[in-house]
C-alpha positions in Angstrom: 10.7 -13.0 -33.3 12.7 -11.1 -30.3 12.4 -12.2 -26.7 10.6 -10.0 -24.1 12.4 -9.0 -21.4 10.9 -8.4 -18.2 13.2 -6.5 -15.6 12.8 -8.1 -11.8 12.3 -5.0 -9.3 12.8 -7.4 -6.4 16.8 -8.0 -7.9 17.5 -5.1 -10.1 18.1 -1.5 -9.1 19.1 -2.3 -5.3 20.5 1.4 -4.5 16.8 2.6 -5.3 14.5 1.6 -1.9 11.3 1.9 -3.1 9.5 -0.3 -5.6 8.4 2.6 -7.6 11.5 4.4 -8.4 12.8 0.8 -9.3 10.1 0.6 -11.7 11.1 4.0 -13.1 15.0 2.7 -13.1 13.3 -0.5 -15.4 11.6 1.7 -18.1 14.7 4.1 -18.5 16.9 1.1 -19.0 14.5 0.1 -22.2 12.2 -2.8 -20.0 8.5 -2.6 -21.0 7.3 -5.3 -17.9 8.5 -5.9 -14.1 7.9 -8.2 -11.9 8.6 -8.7 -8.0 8.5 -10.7 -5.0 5.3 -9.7 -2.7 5.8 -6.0 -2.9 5.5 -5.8 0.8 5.3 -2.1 2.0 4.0 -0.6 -1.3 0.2 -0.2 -1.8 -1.0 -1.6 -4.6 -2.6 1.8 -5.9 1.0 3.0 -5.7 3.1 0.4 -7.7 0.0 0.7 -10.4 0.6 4.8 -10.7 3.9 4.2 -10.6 4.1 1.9 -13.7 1.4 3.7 -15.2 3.7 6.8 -15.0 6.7 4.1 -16.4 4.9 2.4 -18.9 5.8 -0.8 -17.3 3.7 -4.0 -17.1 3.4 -6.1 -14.2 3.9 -9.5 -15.4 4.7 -11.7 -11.9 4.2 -11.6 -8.7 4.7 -13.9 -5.8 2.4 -15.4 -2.8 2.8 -13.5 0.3 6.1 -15.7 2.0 4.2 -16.7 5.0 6.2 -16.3 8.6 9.2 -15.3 7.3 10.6 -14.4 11.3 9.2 -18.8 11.8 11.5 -19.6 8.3 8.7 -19.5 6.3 8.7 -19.1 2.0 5.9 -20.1 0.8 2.8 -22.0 1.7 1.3 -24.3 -0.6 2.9 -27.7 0.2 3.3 -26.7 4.2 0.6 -29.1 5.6 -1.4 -27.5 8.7 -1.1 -24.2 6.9 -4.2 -24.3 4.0 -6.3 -21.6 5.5 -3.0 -19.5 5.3 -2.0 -20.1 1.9 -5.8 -19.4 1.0 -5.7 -16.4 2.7 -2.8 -15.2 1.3 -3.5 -16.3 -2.5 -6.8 -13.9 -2.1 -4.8 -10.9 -0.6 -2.4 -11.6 -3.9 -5.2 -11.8 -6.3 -6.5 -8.7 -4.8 -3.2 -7.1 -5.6 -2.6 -8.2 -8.7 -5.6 -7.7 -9.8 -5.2 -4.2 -8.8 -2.2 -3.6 -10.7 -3.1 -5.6 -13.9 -0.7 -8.6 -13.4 -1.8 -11.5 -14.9 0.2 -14.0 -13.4 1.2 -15.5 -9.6 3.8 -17.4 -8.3 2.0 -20.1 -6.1 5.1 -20.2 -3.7 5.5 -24.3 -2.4 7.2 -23.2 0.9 9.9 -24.9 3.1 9.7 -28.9 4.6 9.0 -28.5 8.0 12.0 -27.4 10.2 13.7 -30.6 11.7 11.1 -32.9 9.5 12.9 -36.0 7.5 12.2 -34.6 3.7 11.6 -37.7 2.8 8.9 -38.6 5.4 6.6 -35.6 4.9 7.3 -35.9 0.8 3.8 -37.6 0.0 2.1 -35.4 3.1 3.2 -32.3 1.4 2.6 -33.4 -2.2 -1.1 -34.3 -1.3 -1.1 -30.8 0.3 0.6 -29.2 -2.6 -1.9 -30.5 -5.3 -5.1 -29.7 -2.9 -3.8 -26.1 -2.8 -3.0 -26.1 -6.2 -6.1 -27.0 -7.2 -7.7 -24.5 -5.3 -5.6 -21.7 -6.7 -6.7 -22.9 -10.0 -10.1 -22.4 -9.4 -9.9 -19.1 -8.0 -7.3 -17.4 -10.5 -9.9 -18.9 -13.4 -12.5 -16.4 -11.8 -10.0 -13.7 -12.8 -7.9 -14.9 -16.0 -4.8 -15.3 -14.1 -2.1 -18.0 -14.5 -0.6 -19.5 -11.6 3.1 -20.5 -11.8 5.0 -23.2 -10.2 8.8 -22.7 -10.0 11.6 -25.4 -8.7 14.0 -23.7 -6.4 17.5 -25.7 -6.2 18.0 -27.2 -2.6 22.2 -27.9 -3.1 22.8 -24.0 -2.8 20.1 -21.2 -2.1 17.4 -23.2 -0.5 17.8 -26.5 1.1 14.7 -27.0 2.8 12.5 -26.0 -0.4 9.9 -28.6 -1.1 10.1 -28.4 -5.0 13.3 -28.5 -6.6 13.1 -29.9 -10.3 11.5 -29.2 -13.6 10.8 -32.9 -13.3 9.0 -32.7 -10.1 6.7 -30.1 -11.1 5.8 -31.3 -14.2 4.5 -34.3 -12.1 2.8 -32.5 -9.7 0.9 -30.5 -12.8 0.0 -32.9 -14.6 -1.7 -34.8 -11.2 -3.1 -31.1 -10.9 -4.8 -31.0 -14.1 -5.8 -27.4 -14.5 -4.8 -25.6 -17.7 -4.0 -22.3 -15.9 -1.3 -23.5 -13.9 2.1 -23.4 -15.8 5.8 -24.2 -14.7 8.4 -21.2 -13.8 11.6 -22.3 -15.3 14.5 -20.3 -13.5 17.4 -21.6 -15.9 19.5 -20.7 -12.3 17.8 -23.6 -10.3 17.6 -25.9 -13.5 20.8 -25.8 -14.0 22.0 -26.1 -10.8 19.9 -29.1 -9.8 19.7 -31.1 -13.3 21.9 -28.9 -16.1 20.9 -30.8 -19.8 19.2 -26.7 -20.2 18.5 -27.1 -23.8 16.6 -31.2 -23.4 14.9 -29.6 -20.6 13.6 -26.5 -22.1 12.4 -28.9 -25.2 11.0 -31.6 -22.9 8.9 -28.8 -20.8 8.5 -26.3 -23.3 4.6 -27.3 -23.0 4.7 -26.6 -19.5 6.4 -23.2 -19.1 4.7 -19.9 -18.3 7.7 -17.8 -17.4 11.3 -18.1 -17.5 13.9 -16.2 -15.5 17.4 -16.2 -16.1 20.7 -15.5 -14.0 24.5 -16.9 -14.6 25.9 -19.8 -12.6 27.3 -20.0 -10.2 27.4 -17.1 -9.1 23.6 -15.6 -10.1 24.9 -12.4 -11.9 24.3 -11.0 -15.2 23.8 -13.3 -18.0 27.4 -12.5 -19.3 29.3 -12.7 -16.7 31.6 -15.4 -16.3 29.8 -18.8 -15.5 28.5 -22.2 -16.8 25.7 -20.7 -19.8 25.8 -19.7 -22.9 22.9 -17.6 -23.1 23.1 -16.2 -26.8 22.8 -19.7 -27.4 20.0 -20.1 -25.3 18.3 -16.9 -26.2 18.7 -18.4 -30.0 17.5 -21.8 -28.5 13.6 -19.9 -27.0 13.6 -18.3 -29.8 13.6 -21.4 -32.3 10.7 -22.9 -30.0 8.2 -20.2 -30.5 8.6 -18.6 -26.9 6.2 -16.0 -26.6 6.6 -15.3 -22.6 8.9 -13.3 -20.3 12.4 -14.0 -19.9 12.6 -12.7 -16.5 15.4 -10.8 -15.3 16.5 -11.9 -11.7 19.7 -11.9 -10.8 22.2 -9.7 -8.3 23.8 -6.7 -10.3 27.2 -7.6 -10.0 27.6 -3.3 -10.0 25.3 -0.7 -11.2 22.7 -2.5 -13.1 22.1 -0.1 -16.0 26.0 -0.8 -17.0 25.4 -4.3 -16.8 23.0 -4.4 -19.3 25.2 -4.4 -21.9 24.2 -8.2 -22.5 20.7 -6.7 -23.4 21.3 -4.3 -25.3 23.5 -6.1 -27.1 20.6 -8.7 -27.7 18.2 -5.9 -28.6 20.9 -4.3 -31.2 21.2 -8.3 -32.8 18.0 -8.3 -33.4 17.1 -5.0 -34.3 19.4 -5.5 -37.2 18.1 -9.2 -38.1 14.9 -7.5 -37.6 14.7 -3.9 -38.7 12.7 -1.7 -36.6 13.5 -1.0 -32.7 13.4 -4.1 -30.2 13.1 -3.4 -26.3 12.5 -5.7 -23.6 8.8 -5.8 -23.8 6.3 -4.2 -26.3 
């Protein structure tokens, strides 16, 4: 069994403006799926002709972020903001329902500017799991998966409200709802807790999409940094993962000449394999 590789349009391709032409980047570089931030600017209609034209799935999109000019990323655990993250989760069902995406990053947002994180931590857990619960309920209508993901608060994000693998499995398992799944970016995990190969055992379970990027620096997977990720490629693979790896990390140069790590994964395989391997069949 080969991994499927999923090439993230929000990251990848940054010398192309528009989300379409980075989706058309994606397919000539061998990926069969995409996924993005909120696609702000690009009509859904457009992004679906556009991969249509590719052959590129959608896979993953995000909540919209909220007020990003008031610090905003993400609503779900903000308290006082419900009837926004509502609002936003149907504009992103809408979307991705429009483009044939089948799952949503349920964004948990940012502790309150100048709030004590651990004062507001029960207010915005209660908030997080009302939301969450919600979500649930409204992706079920559609047969969409809603993903949680830990976002490290010691170097990209330190206001972020969830921040461990260990946290969110908490918080889903209070949640209860079998379409809700955790969003294991190796980055975060290994910034915040390392142990990657206990971790991606102990959740395995849990997880609905993985993304990958090289620490510390968030690069290509094979640029120098703390992972081994033909190990850890080997490692999904001997559990059974049947996801997306998802690609989302900063080209360190022109991203199609960075891909040698892929296509030196897809080659592996092809010839442990036989037949032709790409990112996403």
């Amino acid at each position: 069994m080969s991994l499927r590789f999923s090439a993230n349009v929000s990251w990848l391709f940054p010398q192309l403006r528009a989300l379409p032409a980075r989706l058309e980047a994606a397919a000539a570089a061998g990926f069969g799926a995409a996924e993005a931030a909120w696609p702000a600017g690009c009509p859904a209609e457009e992004l679906r002709a556009a991969a249509e034209r590719a052959g590129v799935r959608i896979v993953l999109l995000n909540t919209p972020p909220g007020d990003q000019e008031a610090g905003e990323m993400g609503l779900a655990a903000v308290p006082g903001r419900q009837a926004a993250f509502r609002q936003g989760l149907a504009t992103a069902v809408q979307y991705a329902k429009a483009v044939g995406c089948p799952r949503i990053h349920l964004m948990a947002g940012r502790v309150p500017l100048g709030a004590d994180r651990a004062a507001v931590a029960g207010e915005m857990e209660t908030t997080f799991i009302e939301n969450l619960r919600y979500a649930a309920g409204l992706l079920a209508q559609e047969d969409m998966i809603g993903l949680v993901e830990p976002i490290n608060n010691r170097i990209t994000d330190p206001r972020y409200y969830l921040n461990t693998p260990h946290q969110a499995a908490a918080i889903l398992e209070k949640v209860g709802r079998p379409n809700l799944k955790l969003q294991l970016d190796l980055f975060h995990c290994q910034i915040m807790d390392g142990n990657l190969s206990r971790n991606l055992e102990t959740y395995f379970p849990l997880i609905g999409h993985i993304q990958i990027a090289q620490v510390p620096g968030r690069h290509e997977p094979d640029s120098p940094g703390e992972l081994n990720f033909p190990y850890i490629f080997e490692l999904l693979e001997s559990l059974g993962y049947t996801g997306y790896v998802g690609c989302e990390y900063a080209p360190k140069g022109d991203t199609m000449e960075g891909l040698g790590w892929l296509r030196t994964y897809w080659e592996s395989r092809r010839l442990q394999h036989g037949g032709t391997n790409k990112a996403a069949e």
